[in-house]
The first five atom37 places (N, CA, C, CB, O) and aatype in JSON, in Angstrom:
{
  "aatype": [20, 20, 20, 20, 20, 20, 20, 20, 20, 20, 20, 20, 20, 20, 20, 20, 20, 20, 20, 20, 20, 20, 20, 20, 20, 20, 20, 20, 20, 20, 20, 20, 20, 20, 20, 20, 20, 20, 20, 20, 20, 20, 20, 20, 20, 20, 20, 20, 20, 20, 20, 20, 20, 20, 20, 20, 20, 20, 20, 20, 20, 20, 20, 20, 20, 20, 20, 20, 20, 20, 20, 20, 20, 20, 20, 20, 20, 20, 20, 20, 20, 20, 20, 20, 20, 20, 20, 20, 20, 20, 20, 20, 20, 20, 20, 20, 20, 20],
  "atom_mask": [
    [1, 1, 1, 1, 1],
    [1, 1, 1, 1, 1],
    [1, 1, 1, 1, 1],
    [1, 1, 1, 1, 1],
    [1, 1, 1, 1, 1],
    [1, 1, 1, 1, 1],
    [1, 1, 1, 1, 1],
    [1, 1, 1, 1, 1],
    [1, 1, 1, 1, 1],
    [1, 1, 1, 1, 1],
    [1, 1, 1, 1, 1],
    [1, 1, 1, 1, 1],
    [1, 1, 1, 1, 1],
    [1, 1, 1, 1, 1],
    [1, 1, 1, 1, 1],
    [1, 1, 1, 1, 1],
    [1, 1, 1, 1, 1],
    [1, 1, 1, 1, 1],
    [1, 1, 1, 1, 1],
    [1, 1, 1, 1, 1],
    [1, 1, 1, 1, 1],
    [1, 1, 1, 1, 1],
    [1, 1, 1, 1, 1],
    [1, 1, 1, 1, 1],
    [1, 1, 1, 1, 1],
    [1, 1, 1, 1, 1],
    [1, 1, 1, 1, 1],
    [1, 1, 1, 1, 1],
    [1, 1, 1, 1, 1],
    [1, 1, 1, 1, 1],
    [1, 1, 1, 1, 1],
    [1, 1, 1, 1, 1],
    [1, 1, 1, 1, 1],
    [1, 1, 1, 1, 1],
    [1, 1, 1, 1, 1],
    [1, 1, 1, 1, 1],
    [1, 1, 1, 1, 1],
    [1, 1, 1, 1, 1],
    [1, 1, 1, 1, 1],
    [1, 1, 1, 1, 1],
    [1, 1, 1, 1, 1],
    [1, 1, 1, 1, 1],
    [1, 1, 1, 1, 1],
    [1, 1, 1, 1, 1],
    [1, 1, 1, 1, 1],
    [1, 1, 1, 1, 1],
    [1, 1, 1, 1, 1],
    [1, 1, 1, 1, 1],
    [1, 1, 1, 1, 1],
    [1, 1, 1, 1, 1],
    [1, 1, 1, 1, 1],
    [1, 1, 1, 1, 1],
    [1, 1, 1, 1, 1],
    [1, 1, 1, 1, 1],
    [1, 1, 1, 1, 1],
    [1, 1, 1, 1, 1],
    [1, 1, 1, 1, 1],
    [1, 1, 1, 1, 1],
    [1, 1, 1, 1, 1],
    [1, 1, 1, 1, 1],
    [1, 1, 1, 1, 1],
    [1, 1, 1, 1, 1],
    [1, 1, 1, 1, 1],
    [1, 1, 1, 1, 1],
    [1, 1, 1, 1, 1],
    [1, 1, 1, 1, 1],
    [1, 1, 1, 1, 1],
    [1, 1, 1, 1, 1],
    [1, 1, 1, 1, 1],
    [1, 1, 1, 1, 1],
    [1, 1, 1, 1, 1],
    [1, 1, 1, 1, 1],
    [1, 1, 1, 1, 1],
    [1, 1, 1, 1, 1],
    [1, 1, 1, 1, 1],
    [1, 1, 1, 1, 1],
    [1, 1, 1, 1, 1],
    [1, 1, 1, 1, 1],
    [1, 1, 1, 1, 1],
    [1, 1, 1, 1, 1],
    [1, 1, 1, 1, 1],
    [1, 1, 1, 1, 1],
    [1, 1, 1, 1, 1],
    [1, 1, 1, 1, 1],
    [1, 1, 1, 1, 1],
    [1, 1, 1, 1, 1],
    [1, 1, 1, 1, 1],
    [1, 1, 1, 1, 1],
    [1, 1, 1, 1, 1],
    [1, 1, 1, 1, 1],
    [1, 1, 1, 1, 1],
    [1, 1, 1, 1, 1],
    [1, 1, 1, 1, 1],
    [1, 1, 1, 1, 1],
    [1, 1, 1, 1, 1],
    [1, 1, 1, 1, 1],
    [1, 1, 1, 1, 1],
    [1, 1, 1, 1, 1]
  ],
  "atom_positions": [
    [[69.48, -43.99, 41.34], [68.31, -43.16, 41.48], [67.07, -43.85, 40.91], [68.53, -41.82, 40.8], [65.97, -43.56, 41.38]],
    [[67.19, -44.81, 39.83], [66.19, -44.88, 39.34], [65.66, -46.09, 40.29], [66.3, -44.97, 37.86], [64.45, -46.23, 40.49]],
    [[66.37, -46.73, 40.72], [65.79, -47.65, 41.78], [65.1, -47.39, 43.09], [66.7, -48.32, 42.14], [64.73, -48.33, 43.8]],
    [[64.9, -45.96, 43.46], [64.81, -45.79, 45.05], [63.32, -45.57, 44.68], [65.79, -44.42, 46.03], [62.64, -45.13, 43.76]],
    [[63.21, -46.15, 45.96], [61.54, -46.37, 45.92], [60.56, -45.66, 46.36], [61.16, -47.34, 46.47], [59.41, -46.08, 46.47]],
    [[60.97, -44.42, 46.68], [60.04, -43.27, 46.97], [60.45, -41.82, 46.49], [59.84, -43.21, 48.46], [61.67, -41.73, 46.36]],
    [[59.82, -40.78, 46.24], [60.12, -39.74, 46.24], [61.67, -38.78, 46.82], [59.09, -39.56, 46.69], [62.59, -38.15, 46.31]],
    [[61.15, -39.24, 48.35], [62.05, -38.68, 49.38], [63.7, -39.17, 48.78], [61.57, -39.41, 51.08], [64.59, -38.42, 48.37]],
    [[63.7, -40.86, 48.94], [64.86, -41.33, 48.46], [65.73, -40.54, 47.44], [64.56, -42.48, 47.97], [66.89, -40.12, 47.44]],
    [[64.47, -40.5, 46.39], [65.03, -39.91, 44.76], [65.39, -38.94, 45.08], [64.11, -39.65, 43.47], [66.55, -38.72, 44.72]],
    [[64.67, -37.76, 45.92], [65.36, -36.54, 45.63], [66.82, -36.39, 46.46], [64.35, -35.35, 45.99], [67.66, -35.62, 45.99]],
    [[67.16, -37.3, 47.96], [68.3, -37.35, 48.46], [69.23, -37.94, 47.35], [68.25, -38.07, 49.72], [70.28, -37.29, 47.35]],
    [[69.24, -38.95, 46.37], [69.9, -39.72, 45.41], [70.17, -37.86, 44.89], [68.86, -41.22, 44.32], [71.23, -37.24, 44.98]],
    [[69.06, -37.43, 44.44], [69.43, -36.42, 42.93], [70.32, -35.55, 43.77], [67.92, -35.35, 41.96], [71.49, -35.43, 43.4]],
    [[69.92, -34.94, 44.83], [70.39, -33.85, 45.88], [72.43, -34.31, 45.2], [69.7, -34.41, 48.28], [73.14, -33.66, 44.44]],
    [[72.73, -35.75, 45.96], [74.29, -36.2, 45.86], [74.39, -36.02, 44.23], [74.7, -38.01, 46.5], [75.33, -35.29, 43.92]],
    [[74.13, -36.19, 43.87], [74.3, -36.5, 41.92], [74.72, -34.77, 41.82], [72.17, -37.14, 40.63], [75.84, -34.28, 41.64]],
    [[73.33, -34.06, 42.02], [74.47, -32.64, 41.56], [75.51, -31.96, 42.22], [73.82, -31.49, 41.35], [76.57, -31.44, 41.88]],
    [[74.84, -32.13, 43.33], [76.46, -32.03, 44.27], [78.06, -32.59, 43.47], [76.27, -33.31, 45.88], [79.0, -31.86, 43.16]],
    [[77.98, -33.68, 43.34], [78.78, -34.38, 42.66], [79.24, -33.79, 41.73], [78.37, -35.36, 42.31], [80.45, -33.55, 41.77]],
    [[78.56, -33.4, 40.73], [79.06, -32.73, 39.49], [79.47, -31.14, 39.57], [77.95, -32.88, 38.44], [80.12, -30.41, 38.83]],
    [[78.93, -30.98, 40.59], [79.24, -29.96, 40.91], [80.58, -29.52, 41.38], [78.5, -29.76, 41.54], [81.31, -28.57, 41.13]],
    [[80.66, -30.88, 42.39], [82.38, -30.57, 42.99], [83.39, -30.85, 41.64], [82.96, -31.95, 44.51], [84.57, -30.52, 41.61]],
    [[82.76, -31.44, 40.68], [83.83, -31.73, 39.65], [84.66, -30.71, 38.77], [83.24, -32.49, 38.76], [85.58, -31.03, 38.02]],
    [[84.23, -29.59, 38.98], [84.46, -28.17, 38.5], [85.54, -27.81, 39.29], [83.24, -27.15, 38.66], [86.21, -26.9, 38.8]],
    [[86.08, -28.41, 40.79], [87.03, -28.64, 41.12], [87.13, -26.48, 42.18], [88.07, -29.36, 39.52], [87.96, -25.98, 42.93]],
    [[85.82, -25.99, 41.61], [85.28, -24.75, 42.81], [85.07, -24.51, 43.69], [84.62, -24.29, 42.94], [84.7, -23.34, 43.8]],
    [[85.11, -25.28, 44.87], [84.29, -24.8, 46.21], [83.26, -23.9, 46.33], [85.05, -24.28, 47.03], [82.08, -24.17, 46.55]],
    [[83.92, -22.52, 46.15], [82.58, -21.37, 46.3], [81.2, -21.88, 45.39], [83.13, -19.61, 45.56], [79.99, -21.98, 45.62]],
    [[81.99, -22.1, 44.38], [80.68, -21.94, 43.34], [79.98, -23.2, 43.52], [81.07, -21.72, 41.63], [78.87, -23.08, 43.02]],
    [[80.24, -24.82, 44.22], [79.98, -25.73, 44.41], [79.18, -24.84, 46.16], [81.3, -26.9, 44.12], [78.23, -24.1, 45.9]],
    [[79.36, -24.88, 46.92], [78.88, -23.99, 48.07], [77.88, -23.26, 47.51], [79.93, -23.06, 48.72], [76.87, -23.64, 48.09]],
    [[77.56, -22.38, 46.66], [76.52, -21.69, 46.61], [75.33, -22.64, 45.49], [77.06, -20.14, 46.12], [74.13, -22.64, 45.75]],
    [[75.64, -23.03, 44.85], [74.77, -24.0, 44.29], [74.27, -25.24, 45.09], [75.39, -24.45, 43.19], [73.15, -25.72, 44.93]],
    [[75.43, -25.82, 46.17], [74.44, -26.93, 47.01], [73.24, -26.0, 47.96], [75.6, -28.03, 48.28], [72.19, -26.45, 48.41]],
    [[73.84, -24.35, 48.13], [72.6, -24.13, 48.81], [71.38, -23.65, 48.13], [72.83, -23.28, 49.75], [70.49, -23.14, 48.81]],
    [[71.28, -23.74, 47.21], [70.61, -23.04, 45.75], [69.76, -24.9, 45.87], [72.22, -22.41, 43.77], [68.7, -25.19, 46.43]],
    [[70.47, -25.57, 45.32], [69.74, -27.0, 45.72], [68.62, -27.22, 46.62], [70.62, -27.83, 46.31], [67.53, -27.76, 46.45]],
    [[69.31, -26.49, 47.92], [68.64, -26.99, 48.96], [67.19, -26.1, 49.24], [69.66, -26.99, 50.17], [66.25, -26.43, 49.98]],
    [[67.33, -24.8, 48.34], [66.48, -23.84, 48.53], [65.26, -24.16, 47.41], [67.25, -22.42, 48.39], [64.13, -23.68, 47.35]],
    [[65.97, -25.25, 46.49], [64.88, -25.48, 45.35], [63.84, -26.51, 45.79], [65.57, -26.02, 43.96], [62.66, -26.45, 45.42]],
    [[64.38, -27.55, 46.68], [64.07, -28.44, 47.22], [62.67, -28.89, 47.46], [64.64, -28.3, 48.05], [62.39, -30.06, 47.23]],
    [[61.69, -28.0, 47.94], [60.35, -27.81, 47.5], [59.6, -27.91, 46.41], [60.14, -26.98, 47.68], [58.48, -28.39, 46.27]],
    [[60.46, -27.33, 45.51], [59.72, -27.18, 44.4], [60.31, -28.03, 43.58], [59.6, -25.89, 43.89], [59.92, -28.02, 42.41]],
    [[61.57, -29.14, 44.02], [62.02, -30.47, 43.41], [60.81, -31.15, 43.39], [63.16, -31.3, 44.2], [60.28, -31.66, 42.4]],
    [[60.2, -31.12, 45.09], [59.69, -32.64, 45.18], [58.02, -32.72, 45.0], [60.13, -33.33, 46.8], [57.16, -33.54, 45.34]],
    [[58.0, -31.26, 44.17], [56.84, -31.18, 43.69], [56.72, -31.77, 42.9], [56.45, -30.32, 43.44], [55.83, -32.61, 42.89]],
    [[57.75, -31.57, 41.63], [58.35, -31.41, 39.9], [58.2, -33.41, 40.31], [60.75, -30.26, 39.38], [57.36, -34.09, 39.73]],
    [[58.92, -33.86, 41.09], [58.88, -35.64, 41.06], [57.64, -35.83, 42.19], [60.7, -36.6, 41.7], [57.02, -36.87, 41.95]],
    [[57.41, -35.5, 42.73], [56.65, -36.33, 43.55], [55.12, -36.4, 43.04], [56.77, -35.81, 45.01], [54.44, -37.43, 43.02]],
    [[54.78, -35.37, 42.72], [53.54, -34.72, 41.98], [53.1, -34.61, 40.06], [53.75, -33.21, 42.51], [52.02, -34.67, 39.48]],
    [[54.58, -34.42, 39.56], [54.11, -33.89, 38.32], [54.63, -34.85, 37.12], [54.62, -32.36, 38.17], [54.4, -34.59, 35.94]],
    [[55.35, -35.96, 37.55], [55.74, -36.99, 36.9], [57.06, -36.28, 36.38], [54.68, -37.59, 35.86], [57.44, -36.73, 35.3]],
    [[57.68, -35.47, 36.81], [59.04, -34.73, 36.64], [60.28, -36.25, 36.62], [59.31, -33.39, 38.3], [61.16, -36.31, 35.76]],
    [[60.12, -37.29, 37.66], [61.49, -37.95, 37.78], [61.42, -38.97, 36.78], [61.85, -38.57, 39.24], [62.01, -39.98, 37.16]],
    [[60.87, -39.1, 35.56], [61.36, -39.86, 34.51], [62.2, -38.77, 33.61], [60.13, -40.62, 33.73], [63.34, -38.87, 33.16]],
    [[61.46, -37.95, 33.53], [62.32, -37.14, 32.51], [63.75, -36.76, 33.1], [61.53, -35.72, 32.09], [64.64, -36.44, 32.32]],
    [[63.99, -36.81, 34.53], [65.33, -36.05, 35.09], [66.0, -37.53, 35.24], [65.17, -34.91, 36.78], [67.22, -37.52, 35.38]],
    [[65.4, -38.73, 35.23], [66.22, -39.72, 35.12], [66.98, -39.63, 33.46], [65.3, -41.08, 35.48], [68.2, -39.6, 33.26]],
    [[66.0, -39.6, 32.5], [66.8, -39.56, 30.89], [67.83, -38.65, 30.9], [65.85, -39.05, 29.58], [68.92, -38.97, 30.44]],
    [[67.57, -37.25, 31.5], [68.46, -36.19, 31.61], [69.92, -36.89, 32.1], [67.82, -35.05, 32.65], [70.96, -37.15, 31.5]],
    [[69.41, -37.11, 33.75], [70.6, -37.63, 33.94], [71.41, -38.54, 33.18], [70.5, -38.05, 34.83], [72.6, -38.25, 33.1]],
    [[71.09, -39.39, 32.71], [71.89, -40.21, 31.9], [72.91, -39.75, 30.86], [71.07, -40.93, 31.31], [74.0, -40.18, 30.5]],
    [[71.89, -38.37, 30.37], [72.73, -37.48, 28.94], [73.91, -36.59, 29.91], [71.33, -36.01, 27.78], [75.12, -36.47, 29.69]],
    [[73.23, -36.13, 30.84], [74.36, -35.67, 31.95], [75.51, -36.24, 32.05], [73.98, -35.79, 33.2], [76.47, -35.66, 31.53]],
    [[75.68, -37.19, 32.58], [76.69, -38.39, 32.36], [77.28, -38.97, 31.41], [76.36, -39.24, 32.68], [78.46, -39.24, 31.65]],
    [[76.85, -39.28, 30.33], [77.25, -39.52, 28.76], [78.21, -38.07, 28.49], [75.59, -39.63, 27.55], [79.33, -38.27, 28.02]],
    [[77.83, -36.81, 28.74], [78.84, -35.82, 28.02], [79.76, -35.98, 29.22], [78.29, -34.07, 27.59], [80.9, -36.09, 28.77]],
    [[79.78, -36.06, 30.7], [81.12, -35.79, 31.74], [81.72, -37.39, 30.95], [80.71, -35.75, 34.11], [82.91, -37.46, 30.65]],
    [[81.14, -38.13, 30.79], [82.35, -39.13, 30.32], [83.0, -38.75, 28.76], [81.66, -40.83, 30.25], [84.15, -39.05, 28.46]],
    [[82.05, -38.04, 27.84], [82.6, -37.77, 26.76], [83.2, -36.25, 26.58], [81.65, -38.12, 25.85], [83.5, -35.76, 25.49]],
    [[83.31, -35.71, 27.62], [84.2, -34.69, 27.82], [83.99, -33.62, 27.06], [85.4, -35.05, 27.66], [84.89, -32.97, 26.53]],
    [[82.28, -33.27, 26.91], [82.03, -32.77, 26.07], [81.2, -31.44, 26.88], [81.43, -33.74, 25.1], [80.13, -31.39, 27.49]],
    [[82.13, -30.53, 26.59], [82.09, -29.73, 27.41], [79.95, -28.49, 27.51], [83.76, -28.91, 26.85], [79.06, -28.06, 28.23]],
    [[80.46, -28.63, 26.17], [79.42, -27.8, 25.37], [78.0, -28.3, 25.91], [79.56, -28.04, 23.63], [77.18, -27.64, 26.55]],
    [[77.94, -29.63, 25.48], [76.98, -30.7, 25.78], [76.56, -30.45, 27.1], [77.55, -32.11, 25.64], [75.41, -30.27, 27.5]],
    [[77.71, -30.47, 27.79], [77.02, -30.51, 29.58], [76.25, -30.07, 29.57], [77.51, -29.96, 30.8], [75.11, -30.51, 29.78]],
    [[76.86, -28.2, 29.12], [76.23, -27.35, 29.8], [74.67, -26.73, 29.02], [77.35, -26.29, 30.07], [73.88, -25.85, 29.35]],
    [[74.76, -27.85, 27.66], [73.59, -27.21, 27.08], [72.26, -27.98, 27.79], [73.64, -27.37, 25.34], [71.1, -27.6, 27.87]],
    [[72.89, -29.2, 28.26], [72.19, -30.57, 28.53], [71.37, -29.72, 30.3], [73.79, -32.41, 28.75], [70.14, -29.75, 30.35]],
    [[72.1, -29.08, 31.49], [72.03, -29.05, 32.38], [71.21, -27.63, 32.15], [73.18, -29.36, 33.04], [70.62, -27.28, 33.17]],
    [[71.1, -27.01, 31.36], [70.17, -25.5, 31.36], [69.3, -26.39, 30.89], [70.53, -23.9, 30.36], [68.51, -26.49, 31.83]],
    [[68.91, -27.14, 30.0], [67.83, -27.59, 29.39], [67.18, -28.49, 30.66], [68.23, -28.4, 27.95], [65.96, -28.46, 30.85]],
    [[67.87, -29.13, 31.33], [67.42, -30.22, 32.37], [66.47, -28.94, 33.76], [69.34, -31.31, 33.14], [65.4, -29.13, 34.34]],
    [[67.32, -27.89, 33.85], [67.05, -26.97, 34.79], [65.48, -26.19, 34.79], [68.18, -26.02, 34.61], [64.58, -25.95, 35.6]],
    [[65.81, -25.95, 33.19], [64.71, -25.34, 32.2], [63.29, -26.15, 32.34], [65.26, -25.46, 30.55], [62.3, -25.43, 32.27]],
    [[63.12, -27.25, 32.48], [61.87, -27.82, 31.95], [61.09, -28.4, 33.43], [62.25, -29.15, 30.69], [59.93, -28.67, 33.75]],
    [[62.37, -28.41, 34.08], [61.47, -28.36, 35.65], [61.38, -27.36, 35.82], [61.92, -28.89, 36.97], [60.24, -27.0, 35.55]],
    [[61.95, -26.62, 36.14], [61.35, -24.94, 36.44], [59.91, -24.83, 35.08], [63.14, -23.3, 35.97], [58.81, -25.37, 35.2]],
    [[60.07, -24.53, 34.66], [58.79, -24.68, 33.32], [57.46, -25.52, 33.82], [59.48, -25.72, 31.78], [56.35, -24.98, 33.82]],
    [[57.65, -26.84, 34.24], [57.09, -27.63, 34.4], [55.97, -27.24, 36.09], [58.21, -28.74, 34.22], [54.75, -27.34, 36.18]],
    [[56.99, -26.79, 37.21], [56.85, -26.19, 38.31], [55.86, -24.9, 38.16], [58.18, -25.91, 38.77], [54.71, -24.71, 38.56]],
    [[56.77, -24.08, 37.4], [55.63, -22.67, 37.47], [54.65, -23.21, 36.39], [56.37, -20.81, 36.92], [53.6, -22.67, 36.74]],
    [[54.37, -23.94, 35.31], [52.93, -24.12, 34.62], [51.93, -24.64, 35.79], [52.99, -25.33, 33.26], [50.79, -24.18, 35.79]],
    [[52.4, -25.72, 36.93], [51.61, -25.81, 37.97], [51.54, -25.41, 38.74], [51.48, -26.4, 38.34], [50.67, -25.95, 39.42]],
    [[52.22, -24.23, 39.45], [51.61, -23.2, 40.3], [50.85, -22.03, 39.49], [52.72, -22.59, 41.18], [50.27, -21.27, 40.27]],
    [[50.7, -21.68, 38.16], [49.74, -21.11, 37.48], [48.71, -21.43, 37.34], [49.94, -20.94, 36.63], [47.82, -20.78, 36.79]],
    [[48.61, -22.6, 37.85], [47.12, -23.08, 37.32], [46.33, -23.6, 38.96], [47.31, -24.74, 35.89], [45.18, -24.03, 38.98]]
  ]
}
């Protein structure tokens, strides 16, 4: 991800990345309703990177993302992935408020 050289790229890269982690939960349904939850955010992704300097910070994220699925740290994920969720959404509505 951190290599693709446009917006569009990054957000198809991020789009597979949560997908990914998503199927790792080993759910279908709940992997199914979150890729379409993805796809519905999608707008307001490529605002958060394309516009608001959002894809450095979701690159660091990702990385901590990855550091707890390898350290099996369950807690971590999920504190890591509300917080990652949290600050683009945050980030999104401070710029449609203004």
């Amino acid at each position: 991800m951190e290599e693709a050289s446009d917006a569009d790229a990054w957000l198809q890269l991020n789009f597979e990345f949560h997908t990914a982690i998503h199927e790792l939960a080993e759910r279908p349904r709940t992997a199914a309703i979150l890729r379409s939850l993805l796809t519905a955010a999608l707008p307001y992704a490529r605002r958060n990177v394309g516009e608001m300097g959002g894809r450095e910070q979701a690159d660091r994220d990702h990385h901590a993302i990855v550091a707890a699925i390898r350290a099996g740290d369950g807690d971590e994920l999920a504190r890591l992935l509300v917080a990652h969720m949290t600050q683009a959404e945050d980030r999104v509505e401070s710029s449609l408020r203004d």
